[in-house]
C-alpha positions in Angstrom: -9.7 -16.9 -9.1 -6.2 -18.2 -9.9 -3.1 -15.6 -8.7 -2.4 -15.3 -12.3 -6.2 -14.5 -13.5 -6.4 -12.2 -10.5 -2.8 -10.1 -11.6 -4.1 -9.7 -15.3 -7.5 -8.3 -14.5 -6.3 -5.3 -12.2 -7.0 -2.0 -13.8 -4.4 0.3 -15.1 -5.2 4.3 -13.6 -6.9 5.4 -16.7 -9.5 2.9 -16.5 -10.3 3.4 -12.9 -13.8 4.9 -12.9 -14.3 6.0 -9.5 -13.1 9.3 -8.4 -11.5 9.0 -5.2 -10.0 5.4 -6.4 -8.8 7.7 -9.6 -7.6 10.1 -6.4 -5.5 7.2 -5.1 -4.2 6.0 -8.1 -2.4 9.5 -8.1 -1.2 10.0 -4.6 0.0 6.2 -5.2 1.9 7.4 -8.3 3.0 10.7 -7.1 4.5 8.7 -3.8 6.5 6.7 -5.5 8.4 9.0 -7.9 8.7 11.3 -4.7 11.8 8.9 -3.6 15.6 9.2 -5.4 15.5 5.8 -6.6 12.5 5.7 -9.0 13.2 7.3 -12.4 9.5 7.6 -13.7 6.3 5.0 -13.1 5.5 3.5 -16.0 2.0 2.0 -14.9 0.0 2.2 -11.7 -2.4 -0.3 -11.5 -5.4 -1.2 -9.2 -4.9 -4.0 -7.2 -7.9 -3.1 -4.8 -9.2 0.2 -3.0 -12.4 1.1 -0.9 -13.1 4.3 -1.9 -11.9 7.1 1.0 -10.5 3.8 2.9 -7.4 2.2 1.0 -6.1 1.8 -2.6 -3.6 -0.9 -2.7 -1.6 -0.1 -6.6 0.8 -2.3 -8.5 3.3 0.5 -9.4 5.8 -0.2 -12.6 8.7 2.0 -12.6 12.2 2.9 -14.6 14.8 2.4 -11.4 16.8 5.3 -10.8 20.1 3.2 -10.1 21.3 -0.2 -9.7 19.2 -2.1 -6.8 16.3 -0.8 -7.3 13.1 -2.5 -7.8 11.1 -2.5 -10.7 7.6 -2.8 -9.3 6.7 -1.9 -5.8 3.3 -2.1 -4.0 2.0 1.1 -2.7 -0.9 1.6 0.0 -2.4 4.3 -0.3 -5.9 6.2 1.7 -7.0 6.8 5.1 -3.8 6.1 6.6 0.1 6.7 5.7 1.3 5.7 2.6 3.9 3.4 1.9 5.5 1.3 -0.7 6.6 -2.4 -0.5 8.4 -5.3 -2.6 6.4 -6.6 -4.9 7.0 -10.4 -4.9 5.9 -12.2 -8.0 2.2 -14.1 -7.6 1.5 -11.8 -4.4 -2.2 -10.5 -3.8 -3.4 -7.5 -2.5 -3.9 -9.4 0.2 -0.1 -10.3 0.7 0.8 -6.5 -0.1 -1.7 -5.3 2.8 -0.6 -8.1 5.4 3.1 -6.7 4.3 1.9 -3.0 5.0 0.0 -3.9 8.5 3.0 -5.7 10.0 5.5 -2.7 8.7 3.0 -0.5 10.3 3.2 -2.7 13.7 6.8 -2.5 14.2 6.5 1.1 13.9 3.6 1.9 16.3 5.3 -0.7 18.3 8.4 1.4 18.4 7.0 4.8 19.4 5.2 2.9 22.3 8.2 1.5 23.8 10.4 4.9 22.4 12.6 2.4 20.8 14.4 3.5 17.3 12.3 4.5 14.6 15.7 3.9 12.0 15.4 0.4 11.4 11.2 0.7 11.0 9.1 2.3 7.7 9.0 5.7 7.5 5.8 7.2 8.8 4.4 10.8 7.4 3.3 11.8 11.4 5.1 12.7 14.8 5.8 9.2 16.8 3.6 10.0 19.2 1.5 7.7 21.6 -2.1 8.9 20.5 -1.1 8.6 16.4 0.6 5.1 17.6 -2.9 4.3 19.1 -5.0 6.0 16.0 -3.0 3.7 13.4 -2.8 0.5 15.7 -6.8 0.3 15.5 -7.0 1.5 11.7 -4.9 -1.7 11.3 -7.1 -3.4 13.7 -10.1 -2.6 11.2 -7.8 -3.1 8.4 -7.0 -7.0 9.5 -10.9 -8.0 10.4 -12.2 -6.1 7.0 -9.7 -7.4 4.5 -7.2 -9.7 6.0 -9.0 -12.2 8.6 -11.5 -12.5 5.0 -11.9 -14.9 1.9 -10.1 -12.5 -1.0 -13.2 -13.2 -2.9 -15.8 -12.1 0.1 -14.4 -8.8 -0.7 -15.3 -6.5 -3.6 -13.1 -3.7 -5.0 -14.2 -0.2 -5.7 -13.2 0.5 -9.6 
């Protein structure tokens, strides 16, 4: 499936039929307009989840202020949530090899107690035993969705 075929056929949130995806869809939503610079979302939509795993969104927004983007990624699920740029003709793919190597340079810098400024902001205490708990989720997250064929891999909806 062509980039372009794959970015028209993600679901909007209201079309999502399984609960805990339908879950995600809202912590993915509700993430987003948590931070200064997003106005309001003006569409969240699936780009791929495993239900009580991951939920990877599309988010369309109204930017708060200048510099802002207009569309974000969000990960949301078993794990913390985080937004990143959304590049045009990126897959969910793209948007959860972005989140794993965010996610690196963090648990990397609570190992070695470097700075945590210049690193994503993580919902949990920089401590060595969450370090080691997200460094293997992203282990699982790389050999189950990343080190795959895209179309090996089927979506919860």
């Amino acid at each position: 499936m062509s980039r372009e075929v794959w970015a028209a056929s993600m679901k909007l949130a209201a079309e999502i039929e399984n609960p805990e995806v339908r879950d995600f869809a809202r912590r993915a939503q509700a993430f987003v307009e948590g931070f200064g610079w997003c106005e309001r979302v003006t569409a969240c939509r699936l780009a791929f989840a495993v239900a009580g795993v991951l939920g990877i969104f599309r988010i369309d927004l109204v930017p708060a202020g200048a510099g802002a983007d207009p569309i974000v990624w969000a990960v949301v699920g078993d794990l913390p949530p985080a937004y990143l740029v959304f590049e045009e003709g990126d897959t969910w793919q793209d948007a959860l090899r972005g989140y794993a190597g965010e996610m690196d340079a963090w648990v990397e810098a609570v190992r070695t107690g470097g700075s945590l400024q210049d690193v994503i902001p993580v919902n949990a205490a920089p401590t060595s035993s969450y370090a080691d708990e997200l460094d293997g989720r992203l282990s699982l997250l790389r050999a189950e969705f990343l080190e795959v064929d895209p179309g090996s891999v089927e979506s919860d909806t």
